[in-house]
C-alpha distance (Angstrom), angle and dihedral (degrees) to the residues before:
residue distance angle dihedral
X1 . . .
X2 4.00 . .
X3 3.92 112.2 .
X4 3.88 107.9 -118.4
X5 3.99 87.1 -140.7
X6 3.66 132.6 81.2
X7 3.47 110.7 -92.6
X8 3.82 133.0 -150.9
X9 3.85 136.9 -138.0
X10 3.94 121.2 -103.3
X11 3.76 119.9 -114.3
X12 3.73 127.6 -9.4
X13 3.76 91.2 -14.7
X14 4.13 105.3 121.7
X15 3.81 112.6 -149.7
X16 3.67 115.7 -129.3
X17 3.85 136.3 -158.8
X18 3.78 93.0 -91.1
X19 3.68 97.1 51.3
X20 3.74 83.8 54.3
X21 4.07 92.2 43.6
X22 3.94 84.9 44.6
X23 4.01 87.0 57.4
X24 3.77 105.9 49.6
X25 3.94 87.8 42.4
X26 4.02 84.4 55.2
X27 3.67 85.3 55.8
X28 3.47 104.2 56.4
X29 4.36 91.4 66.7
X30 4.00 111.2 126.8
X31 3.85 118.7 -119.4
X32 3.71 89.2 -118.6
X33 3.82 99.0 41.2
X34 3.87 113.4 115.6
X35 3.56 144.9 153.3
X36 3.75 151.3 171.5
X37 3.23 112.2 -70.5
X38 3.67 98.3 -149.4
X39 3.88 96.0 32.4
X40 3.67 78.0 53.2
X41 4.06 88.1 56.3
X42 3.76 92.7 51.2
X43 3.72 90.5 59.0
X44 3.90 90.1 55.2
X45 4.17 88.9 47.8
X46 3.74 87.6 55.6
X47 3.83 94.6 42.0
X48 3.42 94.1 39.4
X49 3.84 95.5 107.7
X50 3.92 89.5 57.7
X51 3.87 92.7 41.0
X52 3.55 85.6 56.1
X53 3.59 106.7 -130.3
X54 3.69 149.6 133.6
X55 3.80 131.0 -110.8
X56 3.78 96.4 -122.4
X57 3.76 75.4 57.4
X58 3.50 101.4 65.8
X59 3.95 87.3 40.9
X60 4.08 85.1 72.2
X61 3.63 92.1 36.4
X62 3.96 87.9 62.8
X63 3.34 93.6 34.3
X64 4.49 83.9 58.2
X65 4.12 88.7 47.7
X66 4.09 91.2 51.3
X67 3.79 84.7 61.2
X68 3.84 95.2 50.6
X69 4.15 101.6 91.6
X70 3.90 92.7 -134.1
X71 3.15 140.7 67.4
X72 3.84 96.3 -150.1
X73 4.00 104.3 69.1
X74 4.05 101.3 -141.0
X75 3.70 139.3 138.4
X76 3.67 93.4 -118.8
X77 3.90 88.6 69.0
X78 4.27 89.5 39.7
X79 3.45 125.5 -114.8
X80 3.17 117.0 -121.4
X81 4.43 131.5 97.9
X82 4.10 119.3 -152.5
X83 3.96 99.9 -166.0
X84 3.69 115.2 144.8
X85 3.91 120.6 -134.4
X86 3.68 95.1 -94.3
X87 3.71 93.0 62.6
X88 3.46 92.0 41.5
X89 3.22 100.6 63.9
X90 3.51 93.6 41.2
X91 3.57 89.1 69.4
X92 3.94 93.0 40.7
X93 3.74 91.9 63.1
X94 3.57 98.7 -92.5
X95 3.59 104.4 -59.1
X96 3.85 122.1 165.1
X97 3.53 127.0 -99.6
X98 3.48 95.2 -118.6
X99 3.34 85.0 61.2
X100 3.37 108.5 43.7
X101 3.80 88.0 48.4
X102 4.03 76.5 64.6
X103 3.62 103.5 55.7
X104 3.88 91.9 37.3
X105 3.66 90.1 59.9
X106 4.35 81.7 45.6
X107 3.79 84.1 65.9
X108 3.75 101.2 43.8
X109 4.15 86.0 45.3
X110 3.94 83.4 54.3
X111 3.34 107.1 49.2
X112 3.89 92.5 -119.0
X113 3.63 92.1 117.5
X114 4.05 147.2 -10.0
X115 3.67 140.6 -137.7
X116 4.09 121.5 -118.5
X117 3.79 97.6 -170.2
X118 3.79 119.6 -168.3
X119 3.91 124.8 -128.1
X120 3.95 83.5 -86.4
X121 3.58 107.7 38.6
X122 3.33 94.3 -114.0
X123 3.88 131.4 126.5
X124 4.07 116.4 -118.5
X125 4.10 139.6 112.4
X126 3.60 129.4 -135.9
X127 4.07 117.1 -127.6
X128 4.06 123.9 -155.4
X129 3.62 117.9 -126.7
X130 3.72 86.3 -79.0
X131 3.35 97.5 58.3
X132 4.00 99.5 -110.0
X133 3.58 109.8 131.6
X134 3.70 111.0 -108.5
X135 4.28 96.2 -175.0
X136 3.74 132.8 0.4
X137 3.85 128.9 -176.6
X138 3.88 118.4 -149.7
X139 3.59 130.4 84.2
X140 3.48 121.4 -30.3
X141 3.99 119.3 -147.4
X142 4.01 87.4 -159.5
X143 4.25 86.0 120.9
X144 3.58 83.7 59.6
X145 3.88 98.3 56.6
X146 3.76 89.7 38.4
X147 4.33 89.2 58.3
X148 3.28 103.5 50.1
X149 3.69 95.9 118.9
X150 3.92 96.5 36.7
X151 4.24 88.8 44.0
X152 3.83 93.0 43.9
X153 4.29 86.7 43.3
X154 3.99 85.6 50.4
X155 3.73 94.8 55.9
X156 4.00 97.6 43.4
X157 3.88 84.3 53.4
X158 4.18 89.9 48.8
X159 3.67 93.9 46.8
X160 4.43 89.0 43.9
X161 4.09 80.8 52.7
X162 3.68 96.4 51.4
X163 3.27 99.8 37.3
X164 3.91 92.5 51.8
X165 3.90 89.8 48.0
X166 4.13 93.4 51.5
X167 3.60 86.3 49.5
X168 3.92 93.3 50.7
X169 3.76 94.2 41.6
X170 4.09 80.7 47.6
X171 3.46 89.2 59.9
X172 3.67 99.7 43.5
X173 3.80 87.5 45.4
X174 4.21 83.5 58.3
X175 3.82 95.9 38.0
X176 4.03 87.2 49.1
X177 3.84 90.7 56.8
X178 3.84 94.8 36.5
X179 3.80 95.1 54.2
X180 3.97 93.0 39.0
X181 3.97 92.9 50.2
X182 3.88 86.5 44.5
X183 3.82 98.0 58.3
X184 3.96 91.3 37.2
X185 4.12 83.8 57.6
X186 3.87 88.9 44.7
X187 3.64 95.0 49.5
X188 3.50 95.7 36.2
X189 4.07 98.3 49.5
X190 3.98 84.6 41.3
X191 3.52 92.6 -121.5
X192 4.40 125.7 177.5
X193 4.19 99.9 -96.8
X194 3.34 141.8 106.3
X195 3.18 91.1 -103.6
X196 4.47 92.6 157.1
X197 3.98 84.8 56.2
X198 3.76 91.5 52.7
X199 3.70 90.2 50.5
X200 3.42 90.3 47.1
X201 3.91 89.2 51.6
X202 3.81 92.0 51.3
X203 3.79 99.3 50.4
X204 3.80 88.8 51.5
X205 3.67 91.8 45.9
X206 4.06 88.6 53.4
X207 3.72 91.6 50.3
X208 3.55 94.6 63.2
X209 3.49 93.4 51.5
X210 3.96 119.5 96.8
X211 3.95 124.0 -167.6
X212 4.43 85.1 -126.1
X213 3.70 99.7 48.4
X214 3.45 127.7 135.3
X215 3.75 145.0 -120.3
X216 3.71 96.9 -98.0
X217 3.94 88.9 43.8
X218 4.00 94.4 47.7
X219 3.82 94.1 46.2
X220 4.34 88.9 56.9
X221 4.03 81.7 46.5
X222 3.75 93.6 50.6
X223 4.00 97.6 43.2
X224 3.95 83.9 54.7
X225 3.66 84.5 51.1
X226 3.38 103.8 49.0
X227 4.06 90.4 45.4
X228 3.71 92.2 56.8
X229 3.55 93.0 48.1
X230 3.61 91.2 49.5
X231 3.90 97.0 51.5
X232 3.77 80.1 44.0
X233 3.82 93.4 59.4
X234 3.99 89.0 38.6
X235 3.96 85.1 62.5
X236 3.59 91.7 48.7
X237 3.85 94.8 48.3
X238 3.58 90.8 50.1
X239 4.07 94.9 53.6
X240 4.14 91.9 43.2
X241 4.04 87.6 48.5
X242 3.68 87.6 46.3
X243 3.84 92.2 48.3
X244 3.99 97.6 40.4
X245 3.86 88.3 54.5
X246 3.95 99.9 41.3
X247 4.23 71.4 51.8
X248 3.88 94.3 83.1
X249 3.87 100.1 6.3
X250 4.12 88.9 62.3
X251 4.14 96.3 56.7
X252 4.52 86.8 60.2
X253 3.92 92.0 24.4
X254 3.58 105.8 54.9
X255 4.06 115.4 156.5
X256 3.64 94.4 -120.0
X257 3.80 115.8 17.6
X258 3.65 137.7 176.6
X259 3.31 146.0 -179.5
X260 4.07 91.4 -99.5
X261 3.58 104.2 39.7
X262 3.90 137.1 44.9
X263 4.31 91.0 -168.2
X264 4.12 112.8 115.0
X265 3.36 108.8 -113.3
X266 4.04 98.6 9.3
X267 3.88 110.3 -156.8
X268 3.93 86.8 -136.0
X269 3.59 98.7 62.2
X270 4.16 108.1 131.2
X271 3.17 111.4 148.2
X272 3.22 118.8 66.8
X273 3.51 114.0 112.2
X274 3.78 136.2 -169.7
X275 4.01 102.4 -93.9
X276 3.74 130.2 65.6
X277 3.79 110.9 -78.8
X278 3.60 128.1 -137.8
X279 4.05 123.8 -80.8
X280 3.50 137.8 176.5
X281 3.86 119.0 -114.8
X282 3.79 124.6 0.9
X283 3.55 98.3 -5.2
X284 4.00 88.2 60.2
X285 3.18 91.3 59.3
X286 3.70 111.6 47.2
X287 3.69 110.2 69.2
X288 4.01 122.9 88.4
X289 3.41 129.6 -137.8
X290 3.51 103.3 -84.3
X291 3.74 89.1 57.1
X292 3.90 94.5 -103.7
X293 3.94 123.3 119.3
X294 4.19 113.4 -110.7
X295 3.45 110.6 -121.1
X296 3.93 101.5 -116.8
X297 3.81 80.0 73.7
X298 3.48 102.0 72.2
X299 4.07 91.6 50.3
X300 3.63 84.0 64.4
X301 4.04 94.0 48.8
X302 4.37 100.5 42.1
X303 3.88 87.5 98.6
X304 3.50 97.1 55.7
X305 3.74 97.8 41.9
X306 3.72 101.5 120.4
X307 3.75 134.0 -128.8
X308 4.19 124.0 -74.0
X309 3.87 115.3 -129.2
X310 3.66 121.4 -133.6
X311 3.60 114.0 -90.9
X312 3.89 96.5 -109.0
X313 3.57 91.0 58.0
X314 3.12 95.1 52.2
X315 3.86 93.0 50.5
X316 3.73 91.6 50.5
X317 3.84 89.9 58.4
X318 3.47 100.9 38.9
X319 3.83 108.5 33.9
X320 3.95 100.5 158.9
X321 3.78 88.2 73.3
X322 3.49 96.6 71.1
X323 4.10 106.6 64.4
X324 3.78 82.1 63.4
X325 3.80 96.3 65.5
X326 4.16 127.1 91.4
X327 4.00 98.4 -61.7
X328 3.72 97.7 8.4
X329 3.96 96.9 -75.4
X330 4.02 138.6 70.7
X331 3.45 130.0 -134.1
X332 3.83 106.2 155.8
X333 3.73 135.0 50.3
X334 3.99 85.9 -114.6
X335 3.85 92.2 46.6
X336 4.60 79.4 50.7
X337 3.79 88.3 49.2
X338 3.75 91.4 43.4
X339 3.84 87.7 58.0
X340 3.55 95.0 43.4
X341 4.06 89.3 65.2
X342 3.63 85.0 51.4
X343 4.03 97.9 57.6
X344 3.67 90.5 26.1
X345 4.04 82.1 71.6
X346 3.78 93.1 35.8
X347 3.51 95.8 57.7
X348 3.99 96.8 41.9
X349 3.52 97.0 -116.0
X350 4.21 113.4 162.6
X351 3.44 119.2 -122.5
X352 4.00 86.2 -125.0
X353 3.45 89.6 64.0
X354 3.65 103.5 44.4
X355 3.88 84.3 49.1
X356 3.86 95.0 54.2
X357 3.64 92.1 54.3
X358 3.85 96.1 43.8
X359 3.72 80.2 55.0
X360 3.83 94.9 48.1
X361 3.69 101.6 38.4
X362 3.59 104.1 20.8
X363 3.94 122.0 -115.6
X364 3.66 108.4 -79.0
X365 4.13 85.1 54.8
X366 3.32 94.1 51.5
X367 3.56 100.5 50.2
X368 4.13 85.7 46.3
X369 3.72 87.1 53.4
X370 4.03 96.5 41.3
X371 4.25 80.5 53.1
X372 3.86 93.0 46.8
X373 4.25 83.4 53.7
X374 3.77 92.6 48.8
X375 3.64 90.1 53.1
X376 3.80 98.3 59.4
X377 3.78 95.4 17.3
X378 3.98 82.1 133.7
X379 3.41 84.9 75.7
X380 3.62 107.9 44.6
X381 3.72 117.9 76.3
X382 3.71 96.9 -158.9
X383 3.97 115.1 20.1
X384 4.38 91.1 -168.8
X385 3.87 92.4 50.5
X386 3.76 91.2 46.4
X387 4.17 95.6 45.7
X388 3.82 85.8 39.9
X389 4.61 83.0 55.4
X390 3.86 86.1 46.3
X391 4.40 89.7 51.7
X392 3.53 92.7 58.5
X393 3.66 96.1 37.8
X394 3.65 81.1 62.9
X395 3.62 99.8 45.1
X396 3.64 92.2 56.3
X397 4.60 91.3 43.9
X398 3.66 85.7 -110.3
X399 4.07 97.1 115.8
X400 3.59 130.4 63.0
X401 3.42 119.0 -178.8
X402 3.78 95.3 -147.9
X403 3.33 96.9 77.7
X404 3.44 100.5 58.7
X405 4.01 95.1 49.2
X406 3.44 81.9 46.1
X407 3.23 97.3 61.2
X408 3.37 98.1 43.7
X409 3.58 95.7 58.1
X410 3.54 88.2 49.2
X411 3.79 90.0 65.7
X412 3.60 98.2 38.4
X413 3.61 84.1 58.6
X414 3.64 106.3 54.1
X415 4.29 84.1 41.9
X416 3.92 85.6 65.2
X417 3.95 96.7 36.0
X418 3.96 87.0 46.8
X419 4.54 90.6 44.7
């Protein structure tokens, strides 16, 4: 039924080198070799952004395979259809002929399919006495047969892509939410972060994201994603580990303690005094006659000197500090330590003092402590006594500055929440 030799178009219609490539694959197809013909049409629907065709395409490629009398596509049962344009489009949802003209020429140009025209152009088969059909002329859905594999290859590599780029826009879609609901509970809790810069980072992160991207595109978008979410989280971490330790550490470690009271920064606090007061153990035992610590004490203490804060943190805590740096604000640790000089002399604190506990606790910590004092000096009868309390605290690992900024911050909080 299918001429052995290479067969030309009808008319005007050149032939080209993959007409002729589309031919000698055709007649490479096994005896045997068979297939669903519409199982065989769902492969092409799935591959049909590889194959490089259009929808209304595969509307007249169905349309072809409802003509073919089997539903098993093989050369046994030929392979070629005879319908004339009329019926064609019938069957492809009434399209014109100029445009199915189109889209049959879209599935000669892809290989799906190729014409056998007759020494008229026109469509027909010739039957045997019997009534078998000895030779038709049409289009013959050989290159079908013959791409099985390749088709069937094409659509498991479609499906892989779109199953990979739902799963990344999936993710996205959850790191999207995670990092937005993270920054809303950061902002909204008024916790230490950056949490502006992350927002920032998120809008420009959105911008660059288009509803057609690709794979390749999506994956950069999701790395930059998953990064901010993770120095989201990091943030986070840092503030519960913060909180969970001031948690025990704040019920011995209280800023201003006394004998009475175990409340941080107790109204009733008088007498502290402006000299070291007395303590049991090693802290009894360290300070000279003048009042000031010996040096071999703080080799003892460097271990236990506790953490700095970054400087935002500490501004967010202890905002009174600020109007007394250059201009009325502070933006830099210098700018802090300038300010620090300032209230150091407001509040009357000796120079001996100050210097013990930038010896104990390092400077950073001691200006964060010396702007913890300011903020509640109302409450603090003398401010050197207290910080010189707070240096040997340190030098014996019994002070930790966090929970005093802490707590702070805390209150400053609710103040805002509650105006």
């Amino acid at each position: 039924m299918n001429s052995e030799f290479v067969t030309t178009p009808f008319g005007r219609r050149g032939m080209s080198f993959g007409n002729l490539a589309t031919q000698m694959m055709a007649r490479t197809i096994k005896d045997n070799e068979s297939i669903d013909k519409w199982k065989l049409f769902r492969f092409v629907c799935e591959a049909k952004p590889l194959l490089g065709i259009s929808d209304r395409s595969l509307a007249v490629l169905n349309a072809l395979l409802s003509f073919y009398p089997k539903t098993e596509l093989s050369q046994e049962n030929g392979l070629v259809v005879f319908p004339s344009n009329r019926q064609l489009s019938l069957r492809a949802h009434g399209i014109t002929e100029q445009t199915l003209r189109r889209h049959l020429a879209a599935l000669v140009d892809a290989g799906l399919i190729m014409r056998k025209d007759s020494p008229n152009g026109k469509r027909y088969a010739r039957k045997s006495r019997a009534g078998d059909i000895t030779d038709a002329y049409g289009f013959s859905l050989a290159p079908l047969l013959a791409r099985v594999d390749d088709i069937e290859n094409l659509a498991s590599q479609v499906v892989e892509e779109r199953l990979y780029l739902q799963r990344l826009r999936e993710r996205i879609s959850l790191c999207r939410r995670d990092v937005l609901k993270l920054i809303e509970i950061g902002m909204s809790e008024r916790i230490c972060g950056e949490w502006e810069g992350y927002q920032n980072r998120y809008t420009i992160i959105i911008a660059g994201t288009a509803r057609n991207s690709k794979a390749p595109q999506l994956a950069m978008i999701l790395d930059e994603f998953e990064n901010l979410r993770q120095d989201i989280t990091k943030d986070l971490e840092n503030n519960v580990k913060i909180k969970n330790s001031s948690g025990n550490a704040v019920q011995n470690e209280r800023l201003i303690q006394n004998s009475e009271s175990e409340s941080i920064f107790d109204t009733q606090i008088t007498h502290q005094q402006d000299s070291i007061p007395k303590q049991d153990g090693y802290a009894a035992q360290i300070h000279s006659v003048d009042g000031s610590i010996p040096p071999s004490c703080y080799e003892k203490a460097e271990e236990k000197i506790p953490r700095t804060f970054d400087l935002q943190t500490i501004l967010n805590a202890c905002p009174e500090i600020a109007m007394y740096g250059p201009g009325g604000s502070v933006r830099t640790w210098q700018q802090l330590q300038t300010a620090t000089t300032v209230v150091r002399e407001m509040l009357r604190i000796s120079a001996s003092a100050y210097g013990d506990a930038e010896r104990a606790m390092g400077t950073q910590n001691t200006i964060t402590v010396i702007a913890c004092i300011l903020e509640r000096a109302a409450d603090i009868n003398s401010a050197g006594g207290y910080l010189r309390s707070l240096t040997l605290k340190a030098l014996n690992g019994k002070f930790n500055v966090a929970p005093m900024l802490m707590t702070l911050l805390k209150s400053r909080n609710q103040r805002l929440v509650a105006g």
